[in-house]
NUTORNU-91698 format. One record per residue (C-alpha): x, z, y. Coordinates in steps of 0.02 Angstrom, whole numbers, plus 32768, in hexadecimal, padded with zeros to 4 digits. Last residue first. Layout:
<nodes>
XZY
...
</nodes>
This chain:
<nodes>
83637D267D57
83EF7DAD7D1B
84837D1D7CFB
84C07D257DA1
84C67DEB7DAA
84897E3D7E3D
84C97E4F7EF4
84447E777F80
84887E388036
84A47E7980E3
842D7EE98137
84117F9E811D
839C8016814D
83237FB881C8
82A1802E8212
81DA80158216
81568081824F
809A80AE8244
7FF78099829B
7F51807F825A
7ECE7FFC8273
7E497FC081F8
7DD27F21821D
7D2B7EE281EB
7D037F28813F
7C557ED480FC
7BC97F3680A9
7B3C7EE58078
7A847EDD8084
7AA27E2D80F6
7B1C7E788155
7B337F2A816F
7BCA7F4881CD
7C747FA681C6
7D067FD0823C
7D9B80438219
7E0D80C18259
7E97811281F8
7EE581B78230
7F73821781B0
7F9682B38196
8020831B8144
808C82ED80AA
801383137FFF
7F8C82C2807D
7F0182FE80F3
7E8D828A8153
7E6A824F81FB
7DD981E88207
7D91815D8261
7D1280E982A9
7C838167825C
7BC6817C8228
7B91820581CF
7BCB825E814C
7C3882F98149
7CE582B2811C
7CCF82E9807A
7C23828B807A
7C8C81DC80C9
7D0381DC8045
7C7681F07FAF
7C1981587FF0
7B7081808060
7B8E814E8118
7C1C80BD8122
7C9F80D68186
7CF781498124
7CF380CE8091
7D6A8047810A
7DD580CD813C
7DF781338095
7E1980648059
7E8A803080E0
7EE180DF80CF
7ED9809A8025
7F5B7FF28057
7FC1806E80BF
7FDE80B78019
7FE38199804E
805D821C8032
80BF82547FB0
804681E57F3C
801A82327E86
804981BE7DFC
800F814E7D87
805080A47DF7
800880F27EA1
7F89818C7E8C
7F2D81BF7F35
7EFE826B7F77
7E8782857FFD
7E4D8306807B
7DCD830580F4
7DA7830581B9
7E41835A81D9
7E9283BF8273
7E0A844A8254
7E4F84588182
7EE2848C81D8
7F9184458191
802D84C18179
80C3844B816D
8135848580E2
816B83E180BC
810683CD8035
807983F080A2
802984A580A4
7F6784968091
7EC184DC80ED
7E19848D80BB
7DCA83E480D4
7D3F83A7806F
7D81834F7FE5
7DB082B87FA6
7E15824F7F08
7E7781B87EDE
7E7981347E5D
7EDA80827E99
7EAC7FED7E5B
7F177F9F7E56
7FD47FA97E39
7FDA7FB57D84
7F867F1D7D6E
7FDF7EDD7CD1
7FBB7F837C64
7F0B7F677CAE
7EF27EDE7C46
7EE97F3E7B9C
7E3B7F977BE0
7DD57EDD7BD2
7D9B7E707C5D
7DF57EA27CEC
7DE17EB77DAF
7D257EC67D9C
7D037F627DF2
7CBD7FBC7D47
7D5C7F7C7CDC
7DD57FC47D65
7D8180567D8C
7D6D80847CDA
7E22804F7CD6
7E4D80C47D6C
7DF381597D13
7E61814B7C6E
7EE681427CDB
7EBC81D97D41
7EAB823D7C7B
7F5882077C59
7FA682437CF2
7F3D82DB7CB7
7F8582E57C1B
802882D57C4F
804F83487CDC
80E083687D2F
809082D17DB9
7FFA833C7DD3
801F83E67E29
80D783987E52
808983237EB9
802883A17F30
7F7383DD7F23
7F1084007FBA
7E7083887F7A
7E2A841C7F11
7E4283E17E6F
7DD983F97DCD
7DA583397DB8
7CE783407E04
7D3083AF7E76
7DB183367EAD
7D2082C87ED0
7D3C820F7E92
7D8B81797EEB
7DC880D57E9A
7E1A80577F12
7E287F9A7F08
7EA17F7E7F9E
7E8A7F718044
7DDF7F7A8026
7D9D7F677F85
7D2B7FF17F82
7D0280637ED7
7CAB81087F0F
7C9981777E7A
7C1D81FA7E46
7C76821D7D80
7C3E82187CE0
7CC582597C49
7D6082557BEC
7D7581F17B59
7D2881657B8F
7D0581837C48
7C5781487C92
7C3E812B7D63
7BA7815C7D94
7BBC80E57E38
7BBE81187EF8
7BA280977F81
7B6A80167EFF
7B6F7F507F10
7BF97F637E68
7C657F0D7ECA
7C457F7A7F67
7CB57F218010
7C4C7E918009
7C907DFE8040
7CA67DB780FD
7D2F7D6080C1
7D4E7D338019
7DEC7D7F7FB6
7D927E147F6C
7E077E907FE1
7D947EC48064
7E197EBA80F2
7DCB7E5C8177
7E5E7E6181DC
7ECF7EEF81BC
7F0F7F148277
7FBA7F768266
80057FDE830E
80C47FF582FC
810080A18355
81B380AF836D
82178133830B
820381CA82D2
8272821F8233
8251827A819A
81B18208815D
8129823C8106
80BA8274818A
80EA81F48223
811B820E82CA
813981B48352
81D281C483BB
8233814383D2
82C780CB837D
8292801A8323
827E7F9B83D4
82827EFF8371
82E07E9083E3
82DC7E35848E
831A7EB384F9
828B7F2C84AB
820B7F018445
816C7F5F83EE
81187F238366
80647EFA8369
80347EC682B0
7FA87E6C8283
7F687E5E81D7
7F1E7DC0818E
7ECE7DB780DC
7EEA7D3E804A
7F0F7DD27FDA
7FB27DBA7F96
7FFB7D2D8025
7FE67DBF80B5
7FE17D5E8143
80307DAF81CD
800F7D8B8287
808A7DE882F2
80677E1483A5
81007E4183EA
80F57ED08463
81437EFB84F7
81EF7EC78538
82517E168533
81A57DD784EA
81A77D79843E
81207CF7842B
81A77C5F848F
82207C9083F4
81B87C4E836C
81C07CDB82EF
82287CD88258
82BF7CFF82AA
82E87D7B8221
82F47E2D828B
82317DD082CA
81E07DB7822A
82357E4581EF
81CB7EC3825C
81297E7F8235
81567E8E816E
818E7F488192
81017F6D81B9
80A07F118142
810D7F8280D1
80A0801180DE
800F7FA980B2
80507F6D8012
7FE67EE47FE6
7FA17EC07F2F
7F907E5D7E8D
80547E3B7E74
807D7EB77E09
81417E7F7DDA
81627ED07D19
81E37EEA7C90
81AC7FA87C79
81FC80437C9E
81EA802E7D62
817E7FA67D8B
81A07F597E27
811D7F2A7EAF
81357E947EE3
80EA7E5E7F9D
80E17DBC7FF5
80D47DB0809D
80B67CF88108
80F27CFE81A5
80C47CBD8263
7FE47C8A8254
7F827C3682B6
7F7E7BB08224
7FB57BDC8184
80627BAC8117
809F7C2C8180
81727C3681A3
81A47CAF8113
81B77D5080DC
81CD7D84802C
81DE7E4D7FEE
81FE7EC57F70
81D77F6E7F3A
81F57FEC7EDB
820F808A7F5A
815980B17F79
813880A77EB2
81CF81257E9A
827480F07E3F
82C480F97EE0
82F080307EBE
83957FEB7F06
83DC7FC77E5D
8444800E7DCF
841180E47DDB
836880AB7DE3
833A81517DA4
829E81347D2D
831881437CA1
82BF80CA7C34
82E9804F7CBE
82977FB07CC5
82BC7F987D5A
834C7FAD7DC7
83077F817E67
83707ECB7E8B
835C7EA37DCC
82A47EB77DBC
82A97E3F7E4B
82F37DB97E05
82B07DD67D6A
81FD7DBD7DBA
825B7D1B7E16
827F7CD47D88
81EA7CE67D2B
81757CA07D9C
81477C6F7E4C
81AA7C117EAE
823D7C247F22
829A7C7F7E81
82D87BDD7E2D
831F7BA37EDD
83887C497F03
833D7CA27F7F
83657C94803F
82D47C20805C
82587CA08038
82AD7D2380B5
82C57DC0804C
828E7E7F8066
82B17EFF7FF8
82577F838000
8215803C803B
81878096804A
813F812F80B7
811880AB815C
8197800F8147
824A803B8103
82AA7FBC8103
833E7F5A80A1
836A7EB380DF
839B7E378068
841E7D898061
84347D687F98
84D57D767F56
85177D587EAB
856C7DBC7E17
85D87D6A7D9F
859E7D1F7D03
85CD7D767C54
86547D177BF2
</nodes>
């Protein structure tokens, strides 16, 4: 006899351009409030992964990598802090929770169901204004701090800020990534390699200027030139095509080896998440996927970012982080496109629009250390209620 279906207590939302399910830690069944198999299954379940049909047709997954994902709040095990996040991202053909990252789009989201949740102490959260949400995000041992506006009490969701990527506004939620060179000490360097720019060798396909920061999250960047893009190129311009998907994963496990993240080429088939490969240019004129006609005088450069193998329709709050952090800092490939210099922020130019990131970095001790990255984006519950999957799936 095949066991029933259960219920689990989730909230689906969409934080920045992603979306996920969210769970309260102490709402999960007890195999699945730890670490480990069960809860990896668990979640596989809840998207609808593995699915050879890359549809998600039997889960709540959009079978893209913004739409796989899953998340755990819970009261902070730190001090001075409200919530601890923890982020899956789901695999979607393969039986697979990456959990070697942040999803910055859904820190959001995390800031925002802390308080729907009644996760926050109720004396921190202001009748109107903004809550002051201190996050720590349990992947990378960093804090992020998210202002989120309340009205009457509650999250206040509805206004009129806009963000590239997504079809609707809403209310503006500031994020304050604290420290967020991601090598897991703080005050480390944001270069592991100790290089600005790095000849960076290709079996199999070449040598190619890159900028590899972890900040954020590990992140890859090469010239589009160097590649034969232009930096205007849409997801359809990349994602139809298989050899050179295969070609930017070639270049990510370079990356990978070269930053340190693994030891030998097989690994990175279990770090799909990070790190991520993208690539600049100066800026030029573009139409947006959504028809938007962007100036190349409203940007400072242009960037395109690969999530799970395949071209971004828009832009990993984690590698705004990143384009930031490296803009920042005079002589890395992000900061040339962006015209050198110094800088405390950019705006640059993604498949969906723009997007401005501002950052602060310092020389200490002949290296490079991130201080702080802020950008703004918004948060909206979908759904509330619970997630229903079968008892014997986990």
């Amino acid at each position: 006899m095949n066991a029933p279906q259960i219920k689990i207590p989730a909230t689906y939302i969409r934080g920045g351009t992603s979306k996920g399910v969210f769970f309260k830690l102490d709402d999960l069944p007890a195999s699945c409030q730890r670490p480990g198999e069960a809860r990896d299954k668990l979640f596989m379940r809840v998207i609808g992964s593995p699915d050879p049909y890359a549809a998600h047709i039997d889960g709540m997954g959009g079978a893209t990598s913004s739409t796989s994902k899953c998340v755990i709040l819970s009261k902070s095990s730190q001090p001075d802090h409200d919530v601890d996040y923890l982020y899956g991202q789901v695999a979607i053909d393969k039986a697979f929770v990456d959990w070697s990252g942040n999803c910055g789009n859904l820190s959001t989201a995390a800031g925002a169901f802390a308080i729907h949740a009644g996760l926050i102490d109720p004396s921190r959260v202001p009748d109107n204004g903004n809550c002051t949400v201190r996050v720590w995000q349990a992947n990378i041992q960093k804090t992020i701090i998210a202002h989120v506006p309340v009205t009457n009490g509650e999250v206040q969701e509805t206004g009129d800020f806009e963000l590239d990527g997504v079809t609707f506004p809403a209310a503006e939620i500031v994020l304050e990534f604290l420290d967020p060179s991601d090598d897991g000490e703080e005050g480390g360097s944001v270069f592991p390699t100790g290089n600005l720019v790095d000849e960076l060798e290709v079996p199999g396909v070449g040598t190619f200027q890159a900028t590899m920061i972890s900040a954020g999250i590990p992140t890859v960047f090469v010239n589009a030139e160097d590649i034969g893009y232009t930096g205007t190129e849409l997801r359809d311009d990349i994602n139809n095509d298989p050899e050179q998907l295969e070609r930017f994963e070639k270049i990510r496990v370079a990356g990978a080896l070269r930053m340190g993240l693994i030891k030998a080429a097989e690994e990175a088939q279990q770090r799909q998440h990070t790190p991520k490969i993208a690539f600049v240019a100066e800026p030029k004129d573009y139409t947006a996927s959504s028809g938007k006609q962007i100036a190349a005088s409203d940007i400072d450069l242009l960037v395109r970012a690969l999530s799970m193998g395949k071209l971004h329709h828009a832009m990993m709050g984690t590698c705004a982080v990143a384009i930031g952090t490296a803009a920042a800092i005079p002589g890395t490939l992000v900061n040339l496109a962006a015209g050198g210099g110094e800088r405390e922020a950019v705006v640059f130019g993604h498949p969906s629009g723009t997007l401005r990131v501002g950052a602060e970095a310092a020389e200490e001790n002949g290296a490079w250390v991130a201080k702080k990255a802020i950008m703004s984006r918004s948060a909206r519950v979908l759904m509330e209620g619970w997630v229903r999957v079968p008892g014997s799936s986990f």
